[in-house]
N, CA, C and O atoms as a GROMACS GRO file, in nm:
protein
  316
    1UNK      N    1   5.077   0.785   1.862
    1UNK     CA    2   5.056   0.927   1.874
    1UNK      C    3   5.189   0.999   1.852
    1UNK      O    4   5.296   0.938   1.860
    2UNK      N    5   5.179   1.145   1.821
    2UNK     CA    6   5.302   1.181   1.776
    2UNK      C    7   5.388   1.233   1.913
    2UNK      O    8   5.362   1.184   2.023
    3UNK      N    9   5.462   1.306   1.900
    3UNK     CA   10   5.614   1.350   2.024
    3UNK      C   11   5.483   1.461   2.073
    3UNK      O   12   5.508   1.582   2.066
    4UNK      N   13   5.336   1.413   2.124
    4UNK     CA   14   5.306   1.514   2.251
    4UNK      C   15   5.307   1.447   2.359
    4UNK      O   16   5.283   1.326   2.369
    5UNK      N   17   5.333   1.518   2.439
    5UNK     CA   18   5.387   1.473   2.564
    5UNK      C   19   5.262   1.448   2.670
    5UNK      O   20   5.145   1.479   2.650
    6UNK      N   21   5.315   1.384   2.786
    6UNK     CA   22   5.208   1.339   2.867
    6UNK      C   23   5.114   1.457   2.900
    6UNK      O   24   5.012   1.483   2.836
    7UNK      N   25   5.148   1.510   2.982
    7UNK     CA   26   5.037   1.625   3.035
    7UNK      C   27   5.009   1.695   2.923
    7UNK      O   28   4.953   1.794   2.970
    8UNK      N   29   5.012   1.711   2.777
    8UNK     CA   30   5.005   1.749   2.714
    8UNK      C   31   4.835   1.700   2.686
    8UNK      O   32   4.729   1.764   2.684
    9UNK      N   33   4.876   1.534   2.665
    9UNK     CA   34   4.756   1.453   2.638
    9UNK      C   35   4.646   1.424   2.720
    9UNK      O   36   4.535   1.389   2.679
   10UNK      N   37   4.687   1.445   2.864
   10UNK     CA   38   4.642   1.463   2.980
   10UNK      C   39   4.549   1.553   2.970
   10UNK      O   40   4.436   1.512   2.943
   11UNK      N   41   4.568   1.677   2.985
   11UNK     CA   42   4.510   1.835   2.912
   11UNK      C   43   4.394   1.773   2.769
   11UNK      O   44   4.282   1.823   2.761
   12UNK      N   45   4.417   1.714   2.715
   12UNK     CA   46   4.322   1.703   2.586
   12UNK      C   47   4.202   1.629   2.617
   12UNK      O   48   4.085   1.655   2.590
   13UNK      N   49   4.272   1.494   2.702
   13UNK     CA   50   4.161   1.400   2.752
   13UNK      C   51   4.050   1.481   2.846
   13UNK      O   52   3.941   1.423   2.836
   14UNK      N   53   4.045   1.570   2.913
   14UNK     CA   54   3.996   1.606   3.024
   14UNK      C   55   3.910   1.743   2.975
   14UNK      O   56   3.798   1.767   3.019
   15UNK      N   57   3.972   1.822   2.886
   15UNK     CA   58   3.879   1.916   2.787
   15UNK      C   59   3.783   1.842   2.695
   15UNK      O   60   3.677   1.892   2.657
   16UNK      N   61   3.819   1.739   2.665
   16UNK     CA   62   3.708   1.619   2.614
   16UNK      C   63   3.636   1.606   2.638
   16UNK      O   64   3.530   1.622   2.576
   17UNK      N   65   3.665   1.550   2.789
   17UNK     CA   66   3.564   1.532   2.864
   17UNK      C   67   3.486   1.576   2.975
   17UNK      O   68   3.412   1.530   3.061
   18UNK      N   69   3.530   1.680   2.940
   18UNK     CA   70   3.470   1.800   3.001
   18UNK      C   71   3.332   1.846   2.892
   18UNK      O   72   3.221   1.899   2.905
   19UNK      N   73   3.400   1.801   2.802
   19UNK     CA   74   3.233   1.841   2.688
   19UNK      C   75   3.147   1.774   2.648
   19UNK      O   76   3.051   1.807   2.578
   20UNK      N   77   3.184   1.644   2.701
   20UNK     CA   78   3.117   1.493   2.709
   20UNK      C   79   2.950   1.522   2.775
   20UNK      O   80   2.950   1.541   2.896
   21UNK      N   81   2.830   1.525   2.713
   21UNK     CA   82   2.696   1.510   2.770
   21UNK      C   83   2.611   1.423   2.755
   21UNK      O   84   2.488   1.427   2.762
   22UNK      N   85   2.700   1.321   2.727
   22UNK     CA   86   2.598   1.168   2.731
   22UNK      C   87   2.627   1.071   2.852
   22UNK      O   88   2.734   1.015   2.876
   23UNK      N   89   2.502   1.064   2.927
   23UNK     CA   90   2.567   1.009   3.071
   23UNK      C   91   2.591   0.885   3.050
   23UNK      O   92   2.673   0.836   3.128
   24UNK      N   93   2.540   0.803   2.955
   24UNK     CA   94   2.627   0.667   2.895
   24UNK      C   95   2.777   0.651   2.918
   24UNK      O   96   2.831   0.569   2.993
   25UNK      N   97   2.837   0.746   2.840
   25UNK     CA   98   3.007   0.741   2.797
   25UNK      C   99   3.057   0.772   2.932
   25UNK      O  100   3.148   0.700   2.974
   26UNK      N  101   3.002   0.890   3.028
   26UNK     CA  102   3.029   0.875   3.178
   26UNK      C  103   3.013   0.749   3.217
   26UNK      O  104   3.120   0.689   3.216
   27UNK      N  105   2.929   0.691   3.248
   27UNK     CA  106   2.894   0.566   3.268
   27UNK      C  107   3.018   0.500   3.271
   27UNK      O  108   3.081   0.479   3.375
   28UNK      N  109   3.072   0.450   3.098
   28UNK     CA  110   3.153   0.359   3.098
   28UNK      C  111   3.231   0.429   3.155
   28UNK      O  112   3.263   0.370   3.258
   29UNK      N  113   3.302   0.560   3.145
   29UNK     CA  114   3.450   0.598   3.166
   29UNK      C  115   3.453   0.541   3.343
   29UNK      O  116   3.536   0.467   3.397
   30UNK      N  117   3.335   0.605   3.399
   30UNK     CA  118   3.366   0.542   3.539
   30UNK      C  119   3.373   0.408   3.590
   30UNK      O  120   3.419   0.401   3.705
   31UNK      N  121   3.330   0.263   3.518
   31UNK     CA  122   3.334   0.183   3.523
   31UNK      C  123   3.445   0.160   3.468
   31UNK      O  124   3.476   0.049   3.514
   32UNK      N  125   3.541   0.199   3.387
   32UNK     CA  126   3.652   0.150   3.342
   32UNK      C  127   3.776   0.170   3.428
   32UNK      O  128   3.886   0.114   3.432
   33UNK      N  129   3.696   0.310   3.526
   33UNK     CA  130   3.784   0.371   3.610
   33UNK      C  131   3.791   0.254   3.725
   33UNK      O  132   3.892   0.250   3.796
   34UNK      N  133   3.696   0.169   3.744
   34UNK     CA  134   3.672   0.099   3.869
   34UNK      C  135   3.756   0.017   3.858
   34UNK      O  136   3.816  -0.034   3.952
   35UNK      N  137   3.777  -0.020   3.691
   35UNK     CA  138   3.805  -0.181   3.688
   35UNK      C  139   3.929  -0.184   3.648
   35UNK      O  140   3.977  -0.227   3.543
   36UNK      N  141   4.008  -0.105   3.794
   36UNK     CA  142   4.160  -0.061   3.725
   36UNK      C  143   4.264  -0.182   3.829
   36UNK      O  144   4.327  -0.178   3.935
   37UNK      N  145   4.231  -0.287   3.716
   37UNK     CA  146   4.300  -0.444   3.789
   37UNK      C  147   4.423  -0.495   3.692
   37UNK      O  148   4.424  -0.501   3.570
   38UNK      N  149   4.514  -0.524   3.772
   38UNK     CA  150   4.609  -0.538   3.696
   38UNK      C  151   4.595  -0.706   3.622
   38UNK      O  152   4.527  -0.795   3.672
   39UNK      N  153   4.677  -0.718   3.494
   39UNK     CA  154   4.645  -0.840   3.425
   39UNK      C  155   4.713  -0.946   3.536
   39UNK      O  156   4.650  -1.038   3.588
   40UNK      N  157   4.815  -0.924   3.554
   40UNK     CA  158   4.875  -1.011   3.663
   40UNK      C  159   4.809  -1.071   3.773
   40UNK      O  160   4.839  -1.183   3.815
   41UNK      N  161   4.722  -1.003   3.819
   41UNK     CA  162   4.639  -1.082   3.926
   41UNK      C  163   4.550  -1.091   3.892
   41UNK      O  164   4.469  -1.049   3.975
   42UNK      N  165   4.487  -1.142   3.771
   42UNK     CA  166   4.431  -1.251   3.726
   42UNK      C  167   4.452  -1.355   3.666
   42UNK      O  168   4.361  -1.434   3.639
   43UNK      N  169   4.606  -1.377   3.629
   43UNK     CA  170   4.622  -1.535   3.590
   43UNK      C  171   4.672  -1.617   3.712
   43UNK      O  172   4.736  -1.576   3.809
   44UNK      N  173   4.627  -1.739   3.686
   44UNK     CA  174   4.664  -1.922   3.769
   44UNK      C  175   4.838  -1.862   3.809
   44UNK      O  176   4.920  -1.783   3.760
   45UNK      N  177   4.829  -1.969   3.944
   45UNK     CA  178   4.982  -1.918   3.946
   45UNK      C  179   5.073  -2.032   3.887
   45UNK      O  180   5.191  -2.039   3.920
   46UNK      N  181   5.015  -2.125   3.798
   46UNK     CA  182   5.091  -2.160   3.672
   46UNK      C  183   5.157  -2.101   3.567
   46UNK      O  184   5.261  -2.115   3.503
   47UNK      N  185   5.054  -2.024   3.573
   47UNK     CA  186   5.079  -1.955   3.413
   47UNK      C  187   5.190  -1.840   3.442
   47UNK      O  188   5.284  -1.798   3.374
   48UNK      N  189   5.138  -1.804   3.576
   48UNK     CA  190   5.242  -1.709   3.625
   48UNK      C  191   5.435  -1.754   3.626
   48UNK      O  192   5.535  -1.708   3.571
   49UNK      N  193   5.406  -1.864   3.717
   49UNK     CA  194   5.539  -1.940   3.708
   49UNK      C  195   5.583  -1.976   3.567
   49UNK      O  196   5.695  -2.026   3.570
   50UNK      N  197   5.549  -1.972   3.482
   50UNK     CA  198   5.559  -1.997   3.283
   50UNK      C  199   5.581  -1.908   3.266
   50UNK      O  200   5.673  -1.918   3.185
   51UNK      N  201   5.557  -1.762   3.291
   51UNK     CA  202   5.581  -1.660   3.283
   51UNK      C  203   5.730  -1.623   3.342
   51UNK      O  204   5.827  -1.599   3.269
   52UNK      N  205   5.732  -1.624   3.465
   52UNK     CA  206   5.868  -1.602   3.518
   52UNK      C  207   5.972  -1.693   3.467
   52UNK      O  208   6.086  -1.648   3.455
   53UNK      N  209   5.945  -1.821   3.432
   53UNK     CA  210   6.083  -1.886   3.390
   53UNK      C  211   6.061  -1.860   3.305
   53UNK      O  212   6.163  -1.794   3.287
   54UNK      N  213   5.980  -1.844   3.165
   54UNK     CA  214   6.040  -1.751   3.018
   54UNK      C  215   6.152  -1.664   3.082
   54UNK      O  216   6.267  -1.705   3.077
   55UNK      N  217   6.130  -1.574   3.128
   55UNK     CA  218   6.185  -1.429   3.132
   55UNK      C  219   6.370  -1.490   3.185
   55UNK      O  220   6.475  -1.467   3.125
   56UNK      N  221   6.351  -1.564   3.305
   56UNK     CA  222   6.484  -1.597   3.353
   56UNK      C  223   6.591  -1.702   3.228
   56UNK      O  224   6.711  -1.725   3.232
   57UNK      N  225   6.486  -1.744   3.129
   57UNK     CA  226   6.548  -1.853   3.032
   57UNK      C  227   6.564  -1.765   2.890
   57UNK      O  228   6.617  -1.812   2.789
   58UNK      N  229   6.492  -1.586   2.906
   58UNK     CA  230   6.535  -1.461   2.850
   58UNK      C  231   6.662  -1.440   2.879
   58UNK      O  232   6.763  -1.443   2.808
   59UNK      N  233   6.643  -1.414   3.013
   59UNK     CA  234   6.771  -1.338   3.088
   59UNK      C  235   6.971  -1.422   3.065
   59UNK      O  236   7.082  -1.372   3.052
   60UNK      N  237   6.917  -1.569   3.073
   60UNK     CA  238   6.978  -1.614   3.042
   60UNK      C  239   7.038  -1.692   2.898
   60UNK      O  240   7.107  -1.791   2.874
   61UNK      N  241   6.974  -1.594   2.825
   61UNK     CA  242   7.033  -1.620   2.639
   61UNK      C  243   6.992  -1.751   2.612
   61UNK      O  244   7.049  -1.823   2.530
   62UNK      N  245   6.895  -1.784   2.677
   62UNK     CA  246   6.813  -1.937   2.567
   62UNK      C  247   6.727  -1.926   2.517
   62UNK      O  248   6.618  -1.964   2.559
   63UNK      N  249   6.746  -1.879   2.425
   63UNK     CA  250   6.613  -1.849   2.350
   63UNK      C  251   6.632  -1.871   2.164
   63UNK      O  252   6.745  -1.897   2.123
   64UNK      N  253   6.572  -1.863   2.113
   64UNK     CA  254   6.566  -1.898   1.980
   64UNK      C  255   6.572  -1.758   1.861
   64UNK      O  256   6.473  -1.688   1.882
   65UNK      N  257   6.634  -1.716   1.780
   65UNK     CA  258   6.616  -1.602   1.701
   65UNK      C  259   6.483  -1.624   1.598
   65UNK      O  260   6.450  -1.739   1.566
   66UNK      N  261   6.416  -1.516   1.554
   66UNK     CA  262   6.283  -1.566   1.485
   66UNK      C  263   6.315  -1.622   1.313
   66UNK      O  264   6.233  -1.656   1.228
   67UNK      N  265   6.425  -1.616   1.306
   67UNK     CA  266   6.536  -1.655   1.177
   67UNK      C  267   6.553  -1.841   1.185
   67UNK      O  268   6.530  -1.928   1.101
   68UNK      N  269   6.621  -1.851   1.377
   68UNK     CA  270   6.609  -2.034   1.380
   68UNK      C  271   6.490  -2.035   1.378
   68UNK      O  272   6.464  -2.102   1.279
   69UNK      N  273   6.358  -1.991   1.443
   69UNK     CA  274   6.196  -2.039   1.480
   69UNK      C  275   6.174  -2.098   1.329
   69UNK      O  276   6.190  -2.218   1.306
   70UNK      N  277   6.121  -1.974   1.196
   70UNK     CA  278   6.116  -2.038   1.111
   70UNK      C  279   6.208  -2.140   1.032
   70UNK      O  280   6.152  -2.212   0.950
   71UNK      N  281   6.365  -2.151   1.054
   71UNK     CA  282   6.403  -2.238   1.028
   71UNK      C  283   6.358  -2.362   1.057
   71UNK      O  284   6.352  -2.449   0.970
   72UNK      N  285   6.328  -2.379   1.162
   72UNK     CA  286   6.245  -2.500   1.264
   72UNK      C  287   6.176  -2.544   1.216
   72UNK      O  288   6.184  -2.661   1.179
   73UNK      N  289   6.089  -2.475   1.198
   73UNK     CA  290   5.942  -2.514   1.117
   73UNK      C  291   5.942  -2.545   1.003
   73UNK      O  292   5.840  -2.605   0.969
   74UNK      N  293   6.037  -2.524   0.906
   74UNK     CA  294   6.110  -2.538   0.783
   74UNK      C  295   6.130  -2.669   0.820
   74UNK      O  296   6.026  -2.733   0.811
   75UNK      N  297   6.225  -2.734   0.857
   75UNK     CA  298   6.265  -2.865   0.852
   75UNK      C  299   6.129  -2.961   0.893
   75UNK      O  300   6.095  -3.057   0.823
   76UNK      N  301   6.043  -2.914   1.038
   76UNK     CA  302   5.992  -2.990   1.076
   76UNK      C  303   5.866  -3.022   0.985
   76UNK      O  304   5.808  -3.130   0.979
   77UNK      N  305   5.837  -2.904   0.914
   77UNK     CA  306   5.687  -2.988   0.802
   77UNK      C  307   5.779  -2.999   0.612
   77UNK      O  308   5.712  -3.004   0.508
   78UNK      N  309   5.872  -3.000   0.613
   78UNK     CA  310   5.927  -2.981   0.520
   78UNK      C  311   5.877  -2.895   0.426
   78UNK      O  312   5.840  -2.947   0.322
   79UNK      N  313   5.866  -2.771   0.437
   79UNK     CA  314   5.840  -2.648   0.378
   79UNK      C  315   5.968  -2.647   0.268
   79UNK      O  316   5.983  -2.552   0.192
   0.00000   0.00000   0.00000
C-alpha cells in the first residue's frame, strides 16, 4: 500500500464496512475477529526451540550468505 498512514487506513476499513450488507462477510469478519491467536502458540515446543536457536546462531554471525547457499548446492549436485 502506498505512504497512507495507519488511521488513515483505519478510517477506510470501517467506512467499508460500514456499507457492508451481506451478513455472510459480517459473519466471517467476526469470526476472524475471534480467531485472533497468535502463530506462536501454536507450534510444538520443538519447533519453537529451532526457532530460538536459529535466531541466537543469527545473532551470533553463523549463518551462511545466499551467494555461499547456492554455492553449496553448486558443488554438492555438481551444477
Amino acid at each position: 500500500m502506498e505512504d497512507i498512514n495507519l488511521d488513515t487506513r483505519k478510517i477506510n476499513l470501517i467506512n467499508w464496512i460500514s456499507s457492508i450488507e451481506d451478513a455472510d462477510i459480517i459473519d466471517k469478519m467476526e469470526k476472524l475477529k475471534k480467531e485472533k491467536t497468535d502463530w506462536w502458540d501454536t507450534l510444538k515446543s520443538e519447533d519453537k526451540q529451532a526457532i530460538e536457536e536459529g535466531i541466537a546462531q543469527l545473532d551470533r554471525g553463523e549463518f551462511l550468505s545466499h551467494s555461499q547457499v547456492r554455492e553449496n548446492i553448486k558443488e554438492k549436485f555438481n551444477f
